[in-house]
N, C-alpha and C positions, 0 to 999 in steps of 0.2 A: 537439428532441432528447429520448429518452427514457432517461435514466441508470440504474444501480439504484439502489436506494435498501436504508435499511439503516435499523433501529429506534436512535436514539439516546442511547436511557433503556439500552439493553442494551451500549454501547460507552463505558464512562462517562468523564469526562472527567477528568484529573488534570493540577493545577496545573503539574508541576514532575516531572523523571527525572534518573537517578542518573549521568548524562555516559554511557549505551551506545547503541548502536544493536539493531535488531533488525530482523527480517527474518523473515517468516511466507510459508508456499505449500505446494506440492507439490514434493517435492525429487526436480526434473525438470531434465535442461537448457533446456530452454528457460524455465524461470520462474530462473534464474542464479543459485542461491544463492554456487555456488563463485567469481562474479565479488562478491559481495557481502561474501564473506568477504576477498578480496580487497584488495578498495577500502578498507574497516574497516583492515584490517592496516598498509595502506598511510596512512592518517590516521592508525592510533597510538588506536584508538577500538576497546576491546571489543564484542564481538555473541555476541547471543543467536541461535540459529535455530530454530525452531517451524516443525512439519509432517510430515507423511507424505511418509515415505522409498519413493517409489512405484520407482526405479529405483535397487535395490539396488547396481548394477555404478557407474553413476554417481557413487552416494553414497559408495561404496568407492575410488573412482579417486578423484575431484576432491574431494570435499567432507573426508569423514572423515580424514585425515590432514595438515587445519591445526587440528583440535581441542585444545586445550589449556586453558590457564589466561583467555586472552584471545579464544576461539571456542569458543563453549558448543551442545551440542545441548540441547535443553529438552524434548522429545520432543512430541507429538501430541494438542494440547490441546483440550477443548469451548470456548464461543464465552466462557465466563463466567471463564476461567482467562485463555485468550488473552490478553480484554480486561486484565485485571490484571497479568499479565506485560507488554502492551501500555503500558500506563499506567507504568511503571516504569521504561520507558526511555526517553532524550533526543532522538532521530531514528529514522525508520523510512525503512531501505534498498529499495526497490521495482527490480526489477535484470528486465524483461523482456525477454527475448531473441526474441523473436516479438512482432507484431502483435497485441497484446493488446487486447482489444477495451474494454475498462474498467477491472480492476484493480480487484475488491472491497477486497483485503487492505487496497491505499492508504489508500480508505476507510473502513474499520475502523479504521487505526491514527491519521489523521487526526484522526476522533470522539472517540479517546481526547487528542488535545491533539498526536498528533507532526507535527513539521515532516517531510518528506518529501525526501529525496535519491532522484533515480531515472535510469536511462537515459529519455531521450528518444524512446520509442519504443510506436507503439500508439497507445493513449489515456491514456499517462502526462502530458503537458502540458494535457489538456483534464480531467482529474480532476484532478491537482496546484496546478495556478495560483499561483498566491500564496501557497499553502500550504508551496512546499518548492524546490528548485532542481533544475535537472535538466545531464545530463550526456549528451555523444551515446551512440549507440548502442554497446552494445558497451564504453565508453571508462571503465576502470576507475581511470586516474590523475585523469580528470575527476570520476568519483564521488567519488573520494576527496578531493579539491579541495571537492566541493559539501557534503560529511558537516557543517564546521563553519559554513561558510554556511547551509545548511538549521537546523542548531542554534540559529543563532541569530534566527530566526524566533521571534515570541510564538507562545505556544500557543495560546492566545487564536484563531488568526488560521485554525487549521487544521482547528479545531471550530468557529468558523462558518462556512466554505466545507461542511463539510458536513451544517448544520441549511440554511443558505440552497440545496443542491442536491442534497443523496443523501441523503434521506429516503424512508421508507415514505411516507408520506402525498405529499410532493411528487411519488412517480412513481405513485400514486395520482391524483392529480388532474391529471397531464400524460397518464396512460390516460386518463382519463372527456374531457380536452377532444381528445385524439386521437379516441375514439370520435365525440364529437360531433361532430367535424367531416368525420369518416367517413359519419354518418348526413347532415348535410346536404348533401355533394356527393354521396351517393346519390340522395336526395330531389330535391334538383335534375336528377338526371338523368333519372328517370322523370316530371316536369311536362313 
């Protein structure tokens, strides 16, 4: 399997977050911020959300009117903000609504130290692992069930899942042995 990988030194890791959740993407339905907000509201657990408002009418309908004291827009941050706003919170909500093929952000917020609450859906249980709990698809009581579960996951646990698999260098060197084993059943085939 060849995952992405992501620079470490640039998602830095922090000890400890201030009991919120957060939630980073593209503020699309199908990446579910408005289930995320949701499920938060429903645990009783503030959130932040980071990202480009790419579907304004969506963001208008669903998302923008649970804003308040306990639902924060944070606006559309570079990766060195992110991270720090990342770092600063207790769980990171992953809410894909489509067959997501990986789930960077997970990743991302992982490095920084968050346990992970997420729907089940994609490749959120094969990036997540033991890093975080997962909730069926769709299933916004379940998330909200898994918020303090994931919480209480060491941090510790979610930043080595991703130095031991979704590193730069590790999908560096799962290329170079893909290649080579592309070059010897080549080879093989022309003897």
């Amino acid at each position: 399997m060849l995952h992405n990988g992501i620079d470490p030194a640039a998602w830095r890791f922090s000890p400890a977050g201030d009991g919120s959740a957060i939630w980073s993407g593209r503020m699309t339905p199908n990446k579910g911020p408005h289930l995320a907000v949701q499920a938060a509201q429903c645990a009783g657990v503030a959130i932040t959300l980071y990202g480009q408002i790419e579907d304004p009418d969506y963001w208008a309908a669903e998302v923008a009117p649970h804003l308040g004291p306990d639902v924060r827009y944070g606006g559309h941050l570079d990766g060195t903000a992110l991270a720090s706003a990342l770092g600063q919170a207790s769980v990171f909500l992953f809410t894909p609504c489509w067959d997501e093929p990986f789930g960077l952000v997970a990743a991302e917020a992982m490095a920084c130290g968050l346990p992970v609450a997420a729907f089940d859906m994609g490749a959120s249980r094969e990036v997540v692992g033991e890093a975080g709990c997962l909730a069926g698809p769709g299933d916004v009581a379940g998330l909200a069930a898994a918020i303090p579960a994931a919480m209480a996951i060491p941090r510790d646990v979610p930043r080595a899942r991703v130095e031991r698999l979704f590193t730069r260098d590790r999908w560096l060197d799962r290329c170079e042995t893909l290649y080579a084993e592309v070059c010897a059943a080549k080879a093989e085939m022309v003897a």
